[in-house]
N, C-alpha and C positions, 0 to 999 in steps of 0.2 A: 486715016490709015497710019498704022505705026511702021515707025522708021525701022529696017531690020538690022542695023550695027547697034541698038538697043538690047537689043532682047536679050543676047549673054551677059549683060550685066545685071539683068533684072531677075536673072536665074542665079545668079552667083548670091545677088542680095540674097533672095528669099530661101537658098540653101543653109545662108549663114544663120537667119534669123530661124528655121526648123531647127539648126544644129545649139545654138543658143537655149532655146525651149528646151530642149531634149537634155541638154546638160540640166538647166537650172532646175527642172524635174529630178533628175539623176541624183545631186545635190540634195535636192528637200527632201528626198526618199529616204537618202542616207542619216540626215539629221532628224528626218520623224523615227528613223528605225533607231536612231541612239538614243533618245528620245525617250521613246515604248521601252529600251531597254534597260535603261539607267531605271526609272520608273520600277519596274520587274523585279529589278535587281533589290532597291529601295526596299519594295514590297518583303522581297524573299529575306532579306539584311533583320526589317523588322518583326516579322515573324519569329527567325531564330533568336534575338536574344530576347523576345518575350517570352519565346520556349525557356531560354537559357535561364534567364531571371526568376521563374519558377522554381526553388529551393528542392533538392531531394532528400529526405528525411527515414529515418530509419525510424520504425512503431514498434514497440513491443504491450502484450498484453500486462495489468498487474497482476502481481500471483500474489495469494496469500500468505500475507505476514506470518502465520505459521510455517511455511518452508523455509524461512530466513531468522527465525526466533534467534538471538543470542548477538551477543556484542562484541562489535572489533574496535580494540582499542590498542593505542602504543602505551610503553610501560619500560623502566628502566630496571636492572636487576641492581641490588645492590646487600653487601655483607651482611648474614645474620647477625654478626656482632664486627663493629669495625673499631678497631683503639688504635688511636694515634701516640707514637710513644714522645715524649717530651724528657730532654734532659732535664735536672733538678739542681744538680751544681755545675758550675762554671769550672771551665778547662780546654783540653785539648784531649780530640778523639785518639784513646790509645790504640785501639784495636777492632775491628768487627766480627760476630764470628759468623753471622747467616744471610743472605742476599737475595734479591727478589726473588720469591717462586719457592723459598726452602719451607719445608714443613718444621714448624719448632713446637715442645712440648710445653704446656706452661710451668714459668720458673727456670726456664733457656736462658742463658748470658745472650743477648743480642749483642753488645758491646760495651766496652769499658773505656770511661775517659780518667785522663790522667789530669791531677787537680792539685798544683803544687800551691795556690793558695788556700785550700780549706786545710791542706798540711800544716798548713805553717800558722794557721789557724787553730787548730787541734792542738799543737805544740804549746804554744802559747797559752791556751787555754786549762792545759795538766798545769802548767809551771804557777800560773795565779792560782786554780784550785790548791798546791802544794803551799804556796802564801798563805791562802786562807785556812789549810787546815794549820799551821805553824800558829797564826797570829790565835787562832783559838784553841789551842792548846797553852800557849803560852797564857791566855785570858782565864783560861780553864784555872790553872796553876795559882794564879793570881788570886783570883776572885774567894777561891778555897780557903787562901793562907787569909784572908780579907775576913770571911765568915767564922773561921775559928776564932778568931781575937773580937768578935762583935760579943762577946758576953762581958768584956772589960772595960775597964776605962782608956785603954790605950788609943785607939781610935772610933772616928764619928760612925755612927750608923750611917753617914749619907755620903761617905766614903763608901762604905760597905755596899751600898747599894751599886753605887759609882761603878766601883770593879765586876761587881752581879749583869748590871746593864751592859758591860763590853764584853762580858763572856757569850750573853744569848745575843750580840749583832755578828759578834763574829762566827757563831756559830750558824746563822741566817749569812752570812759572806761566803758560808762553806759550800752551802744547802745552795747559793746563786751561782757560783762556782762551778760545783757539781752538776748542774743541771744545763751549763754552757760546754759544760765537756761532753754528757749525756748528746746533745740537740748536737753536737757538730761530727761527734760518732754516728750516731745516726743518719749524719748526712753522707758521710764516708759510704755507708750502704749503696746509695746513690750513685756510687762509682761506675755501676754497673747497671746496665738497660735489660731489662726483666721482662719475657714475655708472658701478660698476662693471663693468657689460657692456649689451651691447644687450637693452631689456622697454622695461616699461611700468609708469609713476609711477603705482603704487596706493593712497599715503596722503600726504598734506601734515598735518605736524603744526605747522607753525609760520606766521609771519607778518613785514610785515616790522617793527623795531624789539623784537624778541623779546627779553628776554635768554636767550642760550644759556647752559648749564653743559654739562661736558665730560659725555659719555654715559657714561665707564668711574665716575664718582661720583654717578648719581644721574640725569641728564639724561635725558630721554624723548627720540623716537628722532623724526629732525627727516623723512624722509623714508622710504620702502618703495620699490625696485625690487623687478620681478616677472619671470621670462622667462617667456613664456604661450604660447611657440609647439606646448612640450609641457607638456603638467600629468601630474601623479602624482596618481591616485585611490587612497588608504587604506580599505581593507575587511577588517573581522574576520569571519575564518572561521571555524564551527565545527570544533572539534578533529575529530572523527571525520569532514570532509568536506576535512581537509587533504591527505591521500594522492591525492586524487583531483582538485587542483586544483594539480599541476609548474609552472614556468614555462614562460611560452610560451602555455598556456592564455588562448581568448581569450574576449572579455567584451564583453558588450552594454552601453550606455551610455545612461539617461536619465533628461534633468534638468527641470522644471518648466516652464522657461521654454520650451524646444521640445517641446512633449507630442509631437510627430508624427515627430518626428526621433529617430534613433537614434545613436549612435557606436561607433566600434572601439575596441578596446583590446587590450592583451596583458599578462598578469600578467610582470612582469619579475623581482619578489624577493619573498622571504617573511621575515619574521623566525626562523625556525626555532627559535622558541621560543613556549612555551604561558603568556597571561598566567591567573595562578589565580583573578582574578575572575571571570572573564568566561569562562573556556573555547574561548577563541579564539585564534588566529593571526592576527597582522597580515600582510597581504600588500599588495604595493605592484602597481597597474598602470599602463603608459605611455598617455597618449592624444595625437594630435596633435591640436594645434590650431591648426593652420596659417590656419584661416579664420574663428580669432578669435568662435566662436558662446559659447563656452564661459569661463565665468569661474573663475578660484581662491575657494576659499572656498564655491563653492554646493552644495549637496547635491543627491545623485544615486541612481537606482536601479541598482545593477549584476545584471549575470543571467550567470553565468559557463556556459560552455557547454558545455564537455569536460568534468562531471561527470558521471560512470557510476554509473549506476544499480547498486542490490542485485541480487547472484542471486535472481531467482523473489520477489522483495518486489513487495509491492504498496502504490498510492497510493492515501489518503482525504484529505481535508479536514482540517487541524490543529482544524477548530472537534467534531470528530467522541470526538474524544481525549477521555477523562474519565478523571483523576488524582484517587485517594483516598488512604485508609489504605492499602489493596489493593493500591496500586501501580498501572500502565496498562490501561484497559482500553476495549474499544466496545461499545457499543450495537448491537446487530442485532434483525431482527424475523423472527420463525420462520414458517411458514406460517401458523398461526391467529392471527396479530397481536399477539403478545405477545413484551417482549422479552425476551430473552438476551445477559447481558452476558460478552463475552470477553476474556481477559485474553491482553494482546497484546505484543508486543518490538518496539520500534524500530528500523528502519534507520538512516533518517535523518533530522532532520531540517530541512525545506528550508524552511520558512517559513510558506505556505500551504500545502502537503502535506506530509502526512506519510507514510515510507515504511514499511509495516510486515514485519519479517520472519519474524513469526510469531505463528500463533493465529488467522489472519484466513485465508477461504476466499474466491477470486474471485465465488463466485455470494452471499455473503452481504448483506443487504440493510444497511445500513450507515445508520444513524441519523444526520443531519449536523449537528445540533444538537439534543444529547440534553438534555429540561428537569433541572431540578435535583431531584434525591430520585429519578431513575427508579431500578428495582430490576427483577434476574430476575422473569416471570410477568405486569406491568402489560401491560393491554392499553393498544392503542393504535388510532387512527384513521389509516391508512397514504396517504398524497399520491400519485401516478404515481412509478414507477421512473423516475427518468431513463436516459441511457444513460450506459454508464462514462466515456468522451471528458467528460461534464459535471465529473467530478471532476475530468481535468488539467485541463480547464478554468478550476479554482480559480485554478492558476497563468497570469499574462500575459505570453503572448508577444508579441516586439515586431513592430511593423509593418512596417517597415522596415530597413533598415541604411543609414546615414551613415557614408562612410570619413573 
């Protein structure tokens, strides 16, 4: 028989020991749910940056090399005829009379320096010339009265000779004289800076009270003529796009300062030799500049036009190209978005395009900025096709044309 002052305590225990339970339950609940959810969470975390990791890529088709035919190249303009003018005697600048930008006629005084030693040089040079004529005149005189008395006994033939021989030195003293007077006159010429044909004074390098030194020792060059009615633009040509760019070939022209403007030109010579740095040919083009828009010196885009396209090559984008160990290859995306890289040959190429002549199929989707580390099989997240025209599009045709 149980004792009845018992029993509430035996109730108090076993309430403590269900409410225990009931917690410790409560508890695991909570830790299995953080648990499952962290887990979830995990799952869903790695999901998205396997999404994220997934590259998105933009494809464009290749379009035929015949919509992109012709060549962009940079080119410098520079003076159909450019002379540098050089003092020739030493002095000091007296005067100048034209300054950058003047149009002079040729046969212009550009400036005159003043030259008090070739004066005092010149001087000098009359005064021993007037020696020299005196001392043979005097030899003259001599030599005469010498040869009239050679038929007598009075004096030696070799006397006579004697006076004969200082007449023809001194008369050769006159003759070196004279021609020190000649050469220093002639230098007086020089006094004055001459421009050699009709342009345009495109450097003043002096002032007035300068001292000049002769340019052939050392002297910097006092003046620049320019003829600017035509310029010559300098352009290196890739070697493998030299066949395809004769004289005659004509070329589009433009320079910074006229974005909107265009000009003619026509390749006139080439060097017809291959320099080995660089893989190029220099070639020379004529442009008029009869309207004066155009300066020597400025840099310019040239776009030559009578470049022929590859047989059956095709155009992508130069940013398309990926150069390894491998050698050349592209980027393409197969039907289930992953890529395939091909390994492709070169036509040509033009700058922004590139032409390929093989490896590459007109309908393949053409990756136009492949990330770095792609490999055959990554998949990728694929942007709109554009249309092929967006590829020559890489290259800028001009607006215009300015004759």
């Amino acid at each position: 028989m149980h004792s009845p002052d018992r029993t509430p305590t035996q109730r108090t225990t076993r309430g403590l020991r269900l409410g225990g339970i009931a917690l410790a339950v409560f508890f695991a609940a909570i830790l299995i749910y953080g648990v499952v959810l962290r887990a979830a969470e995990n799952s869903r975390l790695h999901d998205l940056t396997e999404a994220e990791a997934v590259p998105t890529v933009a494809v464009a088709l290749p379009s035929s090399a015949a919509d992109v035919a012709g060549l962009e190249l940079p080119g410098r303009l520079e003076a159909y005829i450019r002379a540098p003018i050089y003092a020739r005697v030493p002095g000091y600048l007296k005067s100048w009379k034209h300054d950058i930008g003047s149009k002079v006629k040729a046969g212009e005084v550009l400036a005159e320096i003043e030259t008090p030693d070739l004066d005092q040089q010149l001087t000098q040079a009359r005064a021993s010339l007037g020696v020299a004529q005196a001392n043979a005149k005097l030899s003259e005189i001599t030599a005469k009265r010498w040869q009239s008395l050679a038929g007598t006994d009075a004096v030696a033939k070799q006397d006579v000779d004697q006076r004969t021989f200082t007449w023809d030195a001194n008369i050769a003293q006159v003759k070196a004289a004279q021609a020190a007077v000649d050469r220093l006159v002639a230098e007086t010429g020089f006094k004055r800076l001459i421009a050699p044909f009709d342009g345009i004074v495109t450097a003043r390098e002096t002032d007035i009270g300068q001292l000049i030194n002769v340019g052939g020792t050392g002297g910097p060059e006092l003046f620049v003529v320019s003829e600017t009615q035509k310029l010559r633009v300098y352009v290196h040509v890739p070697q493998n796009s030299v066949p395809a760019v004769p004289p005659g070939t004509r070329a589009l022209i433009r320079v910074p300062e006229h974005p909107d403007k265009t000009y003619s030109g026509i390749v006139d010579a080439s060097a017809q030799s291959v320099d080995p740095g660089s893989g190029t040919t220099l070639m020379q083009i004529i442009v008029d500049n009869s309207a004066g828009e155009l300066m020597p010196g400025d840099y310019a885009g040239i776009r030559l036009q009578a470049v022929a396209a590859a047989a059956n090559a095709l155009a992508v984008p130069s940013s398309a190209v990926i150069f390894d160990a491998k050698g050349l290859s592209i980027a393409t995306v197969d039907p289930d978005d992953r890529v395939a890289l091909r390994p492709v040959t070169v036509a040509r190429d033009l700058g922004a395009v590139i032409e390929i002549a093989a490896g590459l199929g007109p309908k393949d989707r053409v990756i136009q900025n492949p990330p770095d580390g792609i490999g055959n099989g990554d998949a990728v997240h694929v942007l709109d096709v554009p249309a092929p025209s967006a590829v020559a599009g890489a290259q800028a045709r001009p607006k215009g044309d300015h004759g």
